[in-house]
C-alpha positions in Angstrom: 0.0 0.0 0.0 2.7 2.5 0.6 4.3 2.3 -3.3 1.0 3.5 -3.8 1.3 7.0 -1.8 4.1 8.5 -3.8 1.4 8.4 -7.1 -1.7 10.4 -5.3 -0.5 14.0 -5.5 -0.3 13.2 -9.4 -3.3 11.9 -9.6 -4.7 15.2 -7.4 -2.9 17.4 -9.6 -4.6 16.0 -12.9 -7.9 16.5 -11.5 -7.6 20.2 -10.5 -6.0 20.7 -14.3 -8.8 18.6 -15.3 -11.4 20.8 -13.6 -9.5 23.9 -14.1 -10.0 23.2 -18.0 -13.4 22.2 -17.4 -14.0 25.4 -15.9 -12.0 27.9 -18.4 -13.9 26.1 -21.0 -17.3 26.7 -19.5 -16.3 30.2 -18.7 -15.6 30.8 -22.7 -19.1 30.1 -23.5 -20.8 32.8 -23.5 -24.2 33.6 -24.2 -23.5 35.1 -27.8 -21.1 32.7 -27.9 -23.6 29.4 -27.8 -25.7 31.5 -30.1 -23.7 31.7 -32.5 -22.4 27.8 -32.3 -25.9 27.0 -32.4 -26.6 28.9 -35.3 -24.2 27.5 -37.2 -25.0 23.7 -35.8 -28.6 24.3 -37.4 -27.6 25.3 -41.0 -24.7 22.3 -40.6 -27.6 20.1 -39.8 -30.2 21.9 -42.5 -26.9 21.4 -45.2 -26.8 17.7 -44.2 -30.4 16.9 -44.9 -29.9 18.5 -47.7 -27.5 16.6 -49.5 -30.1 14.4 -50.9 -31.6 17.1 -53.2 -34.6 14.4 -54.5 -35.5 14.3 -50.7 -35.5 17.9 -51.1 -37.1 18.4 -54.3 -40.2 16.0 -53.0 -40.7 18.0 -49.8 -44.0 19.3 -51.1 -47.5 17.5 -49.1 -50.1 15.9 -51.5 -52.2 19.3 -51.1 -49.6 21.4 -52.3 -48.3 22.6 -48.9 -44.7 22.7 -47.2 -44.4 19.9 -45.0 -42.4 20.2 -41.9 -38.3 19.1 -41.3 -37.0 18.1 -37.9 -40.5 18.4 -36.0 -39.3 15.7 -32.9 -42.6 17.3 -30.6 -45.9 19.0 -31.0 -44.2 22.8 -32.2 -45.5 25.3 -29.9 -44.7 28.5 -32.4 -47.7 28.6 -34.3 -46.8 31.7 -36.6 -44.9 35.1 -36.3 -45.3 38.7 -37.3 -41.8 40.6 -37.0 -42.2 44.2 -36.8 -39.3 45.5 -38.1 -38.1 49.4 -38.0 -35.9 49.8 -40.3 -33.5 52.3 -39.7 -32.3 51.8 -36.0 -34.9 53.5 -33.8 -32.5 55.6 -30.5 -32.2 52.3 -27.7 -31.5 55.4 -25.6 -35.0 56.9 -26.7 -36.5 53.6 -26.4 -36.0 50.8 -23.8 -32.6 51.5 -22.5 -32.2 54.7 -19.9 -28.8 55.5 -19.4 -28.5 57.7 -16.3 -24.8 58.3 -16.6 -25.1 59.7 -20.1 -27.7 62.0 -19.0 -25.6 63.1 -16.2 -22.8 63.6 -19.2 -24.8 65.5 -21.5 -23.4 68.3 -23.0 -19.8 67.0 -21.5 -16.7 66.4 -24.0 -17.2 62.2 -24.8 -14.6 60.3 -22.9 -11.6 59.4 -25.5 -12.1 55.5 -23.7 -15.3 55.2 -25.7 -14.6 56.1 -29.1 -10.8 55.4 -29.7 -10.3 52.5 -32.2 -14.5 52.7 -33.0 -16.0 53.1 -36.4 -17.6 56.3 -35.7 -19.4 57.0 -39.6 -19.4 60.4 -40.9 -17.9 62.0 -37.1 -14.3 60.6 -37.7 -12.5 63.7 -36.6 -15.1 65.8 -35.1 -15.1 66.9 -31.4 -17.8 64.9 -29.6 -20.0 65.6 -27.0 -22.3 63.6 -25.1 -26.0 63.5 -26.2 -28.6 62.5 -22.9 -31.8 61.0 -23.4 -34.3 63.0 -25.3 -37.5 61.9 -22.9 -38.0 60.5 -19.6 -38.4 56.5 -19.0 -40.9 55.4 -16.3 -40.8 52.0 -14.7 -44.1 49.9 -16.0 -46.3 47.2 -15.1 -45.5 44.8 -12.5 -41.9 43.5 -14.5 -40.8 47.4 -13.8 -40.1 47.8 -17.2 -38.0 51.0 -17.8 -40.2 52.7 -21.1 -39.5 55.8 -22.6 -42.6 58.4 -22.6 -42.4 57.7 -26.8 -44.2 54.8 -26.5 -47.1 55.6 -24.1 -48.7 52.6 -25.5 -46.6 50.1 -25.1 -46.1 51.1 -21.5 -49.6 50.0 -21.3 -48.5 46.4 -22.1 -45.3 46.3 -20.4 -46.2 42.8 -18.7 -46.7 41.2 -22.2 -43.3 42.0 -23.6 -39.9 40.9 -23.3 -37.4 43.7 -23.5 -33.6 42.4 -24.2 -30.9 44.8 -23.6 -27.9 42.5 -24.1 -27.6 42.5 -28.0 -25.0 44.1 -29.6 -23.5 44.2 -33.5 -20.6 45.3 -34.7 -22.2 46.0 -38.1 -22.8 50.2 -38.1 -23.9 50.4 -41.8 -27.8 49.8 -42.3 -28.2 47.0 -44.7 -25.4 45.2 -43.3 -26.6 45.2 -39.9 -30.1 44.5 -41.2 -28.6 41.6 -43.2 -26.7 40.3 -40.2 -30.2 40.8 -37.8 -32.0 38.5 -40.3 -29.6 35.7 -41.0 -27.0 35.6 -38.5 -24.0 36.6 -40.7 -23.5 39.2 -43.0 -21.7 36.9 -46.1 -24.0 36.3 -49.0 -26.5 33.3 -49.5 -27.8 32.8 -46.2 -31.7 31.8 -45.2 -33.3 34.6 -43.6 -35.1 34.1 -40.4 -38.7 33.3 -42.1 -37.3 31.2 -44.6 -35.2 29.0 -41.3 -38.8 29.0 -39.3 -41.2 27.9 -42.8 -38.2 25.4 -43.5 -38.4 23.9 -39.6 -42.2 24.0 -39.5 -43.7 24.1 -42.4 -46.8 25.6 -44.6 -50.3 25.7 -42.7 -52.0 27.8 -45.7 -52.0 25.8 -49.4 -53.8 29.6 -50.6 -50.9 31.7 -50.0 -47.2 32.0 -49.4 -46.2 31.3 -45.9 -43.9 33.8 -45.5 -44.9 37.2 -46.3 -43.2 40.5 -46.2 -45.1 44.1 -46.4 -43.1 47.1 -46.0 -44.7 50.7 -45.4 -42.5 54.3 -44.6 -43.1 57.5 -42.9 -41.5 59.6 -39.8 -38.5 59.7 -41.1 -35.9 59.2 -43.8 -36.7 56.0 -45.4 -34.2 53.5 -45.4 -33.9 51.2 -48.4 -34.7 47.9 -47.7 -33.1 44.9 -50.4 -34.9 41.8 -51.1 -31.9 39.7 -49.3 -33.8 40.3 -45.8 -36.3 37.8 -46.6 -33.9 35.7 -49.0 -34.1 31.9 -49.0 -30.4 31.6 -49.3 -29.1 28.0 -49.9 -32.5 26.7 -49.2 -34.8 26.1 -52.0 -36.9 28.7 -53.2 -40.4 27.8 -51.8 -38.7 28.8 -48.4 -38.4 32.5 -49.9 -40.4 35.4 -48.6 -42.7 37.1 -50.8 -43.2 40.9 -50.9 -47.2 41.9 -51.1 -48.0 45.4 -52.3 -49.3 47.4 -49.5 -51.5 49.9 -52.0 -53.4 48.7 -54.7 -52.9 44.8 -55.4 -51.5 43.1 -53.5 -49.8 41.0 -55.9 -49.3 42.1 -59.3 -51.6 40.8 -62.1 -53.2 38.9 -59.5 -56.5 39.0 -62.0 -56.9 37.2 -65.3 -56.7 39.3 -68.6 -60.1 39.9 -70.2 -60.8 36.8 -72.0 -58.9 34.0 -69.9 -61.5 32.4 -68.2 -60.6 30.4 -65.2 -60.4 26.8 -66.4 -58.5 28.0 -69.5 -56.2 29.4 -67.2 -56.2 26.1 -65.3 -55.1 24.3 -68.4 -51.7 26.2 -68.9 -50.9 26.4 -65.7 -51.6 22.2 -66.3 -49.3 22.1 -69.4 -46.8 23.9 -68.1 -46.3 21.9 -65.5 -46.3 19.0 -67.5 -43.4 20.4 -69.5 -41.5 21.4 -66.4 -42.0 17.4 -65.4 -40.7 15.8 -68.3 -37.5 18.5 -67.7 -37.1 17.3 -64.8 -36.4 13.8 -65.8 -34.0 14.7 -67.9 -31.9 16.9 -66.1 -33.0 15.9 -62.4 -33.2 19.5 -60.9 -34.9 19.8 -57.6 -35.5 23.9 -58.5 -37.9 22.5 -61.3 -40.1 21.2 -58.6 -40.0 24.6 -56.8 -41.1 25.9 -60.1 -44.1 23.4 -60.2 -45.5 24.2 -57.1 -45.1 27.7 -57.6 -46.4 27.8 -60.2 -49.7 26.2 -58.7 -49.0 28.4 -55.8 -49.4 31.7 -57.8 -52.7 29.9 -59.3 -54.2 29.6 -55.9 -53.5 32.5 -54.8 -56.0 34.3 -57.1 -58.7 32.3 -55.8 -57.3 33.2 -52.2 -56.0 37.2 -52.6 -59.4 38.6 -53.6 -60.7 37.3 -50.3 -58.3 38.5 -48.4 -58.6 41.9 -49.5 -61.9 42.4 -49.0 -62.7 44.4 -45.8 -66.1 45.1 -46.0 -67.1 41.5 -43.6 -63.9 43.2 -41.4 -65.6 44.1 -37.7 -65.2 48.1 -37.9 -64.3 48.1 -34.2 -61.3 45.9 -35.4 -60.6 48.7 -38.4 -61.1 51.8 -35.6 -58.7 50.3 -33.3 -56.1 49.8 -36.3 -56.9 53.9 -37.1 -56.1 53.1 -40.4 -57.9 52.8 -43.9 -57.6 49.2 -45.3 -55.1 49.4 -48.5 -53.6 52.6 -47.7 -50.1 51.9 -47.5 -49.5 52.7 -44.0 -47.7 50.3 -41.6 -51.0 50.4 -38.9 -52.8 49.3 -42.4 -49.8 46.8 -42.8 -50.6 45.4 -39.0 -54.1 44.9 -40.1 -53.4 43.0 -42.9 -50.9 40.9 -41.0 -53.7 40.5 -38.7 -55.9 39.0 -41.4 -52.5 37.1 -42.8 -52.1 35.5 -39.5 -55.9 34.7 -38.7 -55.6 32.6 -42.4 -52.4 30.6 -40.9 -49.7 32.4 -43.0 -46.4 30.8 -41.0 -44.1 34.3 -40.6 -45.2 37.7 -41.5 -42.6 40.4 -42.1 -43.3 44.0 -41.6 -41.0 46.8 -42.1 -41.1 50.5 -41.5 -38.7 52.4 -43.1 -39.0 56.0 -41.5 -36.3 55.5 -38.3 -33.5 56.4 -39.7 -32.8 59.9 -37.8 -29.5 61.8 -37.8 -30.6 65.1 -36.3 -34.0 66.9 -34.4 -33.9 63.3 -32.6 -36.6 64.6 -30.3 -38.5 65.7 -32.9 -38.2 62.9 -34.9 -39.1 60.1 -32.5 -42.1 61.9 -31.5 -43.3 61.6 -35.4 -42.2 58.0 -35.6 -43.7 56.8 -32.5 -47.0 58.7 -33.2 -46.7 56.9 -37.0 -46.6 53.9 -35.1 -49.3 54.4 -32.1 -51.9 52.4 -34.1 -49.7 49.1 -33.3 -51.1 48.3 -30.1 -54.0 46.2 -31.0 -52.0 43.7 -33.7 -49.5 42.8 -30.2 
């Protein structure tokens, strides 16, 4: 027993490096951290179920829907609408009081804060700090801190979840916006809507179930590019589809005067047909996206007509909106996402492009937030 002695401080000191690893290790993962590995363990798994692009290709239910991938459990998310302003609405005008800034304001900016940052159009200018343009109050039970732009939303302060802890280094709009939708800002990557109609599916055969709608006012109006709702490498029924928010929703949506319906029925018909015998020939799972889009389009003008017509909407519903149906506003959008969601469209986009403000900041998200006071009721 005692030639064994001489060996347990070894052993002892493996296990505290053991456990010190263990614990620098554990340490390293941080929150953003295990986001961003598990971001990137989804699209490895979604590229691995792809390599078999028939499995792919034949992804389509028998009634023309998206079925769902990797659905281990009954999927609690039943749909989403993203509200998104585009432009980068003030956090310190918003949901994030800074006390020490206001204490600053008017102060020279300390050197700590901006040396080695990518300060756009101020490189070389003296800076000052800039307080908070309003006053926060603490809301609802939670406690809440809500800036006085957004009266409403204090109202529902127990019904929201408010995360301060993001953070990008992306300073530039549309690379920031492309980053916010699909994790990364290199090309070719599925946006959020197409991930979520890829993980769970279609629960509408009558319309796309992913839908954008985009509206602007209260400020300069940021462009917005198609890549936010972009399929990327997934196929191409995963891909958002932009509705009009005036007029039509959907461009020739109606048939041309003397194309009756089953006329119509019969080229989308023989088209298809064509595309199929393609298809053996070449063995191209994008043809089969181009079948069932094609069938897609020709359902949706049974379905669109319907779902522009207001006049069976309850006008209580309308009044609470403040809106006029069709009008290209974003409380307008919020109805129609409304109505989208109520018909079991899967992820509804909606983007404002008016908060994009680089002076007057409390004038300007005053006009914003009063652009945007008809929200409320679509929560």
């Amino acid at each position: 027993m005692n030639s064994q002695i001489p060996h347990a401080p070894f052993h002892l000191e493996k296990v505290l490096l053991d456990r010190a690893e263990a614990e620098r290790c554990l340490l390293s993962q941080t929150r953003r951290k295990f986001l961003t590995s598990a971001f990137g363990s989804l699209g490895s798994l979604a590229l691995g179920s792809m390599a078999g692009s028939r499995l792919l290709a034949a992804n389509a239910s028998p009634s023309g829907g998206l079925a769902p991938h990797f659905i281990t459990h009954a999927a609690r998310a039943k749909r989403v609408i993203h509200l998104c302003m585009a432009g980068g609405p003030s956090h310190l005008e918003s949901f994030d009081p800074k006390p020490v800034l206001e204490q600053q304001h008017g102060k020279p900016m300390p050197e700590s804060l901006t040396a080695g940052q990518p300060i756009a159009q101020l490189q070389g200018k003296a800076l000052t700090a800039f307080g908070p343009q309003t006053t926060f109050r603490k809301c609802g039970e939670s406690g809440i801190e809500i800036s006085d732009f957004f009266p409403q939303i204090q109202g529902i302060a127990d019904e929201i979840c408010v995360i301060r802890s993001m953070v990008t280094e992306q300073i530039n709009h549309d690379p920031a916006h492309t980053y916010f939708n699909t994790g990364t800002i290199r090309p070719n990557y599925p946006s959020i809507g197409s991930w979520l109609l890829y993980g769970l599916g279609s629960m509408n055969e009558n319309l796309p179930g992913f839908i954008v709608l985009t509206s602007e006012g209260g400020g300069q109006a940021q462009p917005i590019s198609a890549r936010q709702w972009s399929s990327g490498f997934l196929a191409g029924k995963y891909q958002g589809v932009k509705l009009n928010s005036i007029g039509d929703p959907v461009y020739y949506v109606g048939s041309p005067d003397g194309v009756s319906t089953p006329c119509q029925s019969e080229l989308v018909e023989a088209i298809n047909q064509l595309n199929q015998d393609h298809a053996k020939v070449v063995d191209d799972p994008g043809i089969a996206d181009r079948i069932a889009q094609f069938e897609l389009a020709f359902r949706m003008q049974m379905a669109t007509p319907e779902l522009t017509d207001f006049s069976m909407e309850d006008p209580r519903i309308i009044a609470e909106y403040g809106c006029t149906p069709g009008d290209g506003s974003f409380a307008s959008n919020c109805l129609m996402a409304r109505r989208l969601a109520e018909r079991g469209v899967r992820f509804i986009q909606l983007y404002h492009r008016g908060w994009d403000h680089h002076g007057d900041l409390k004038k300007a998200m005053a006009g914003a937030s009063r652009s945007e006071t008809s929200v409320a009721s679509a929560r």
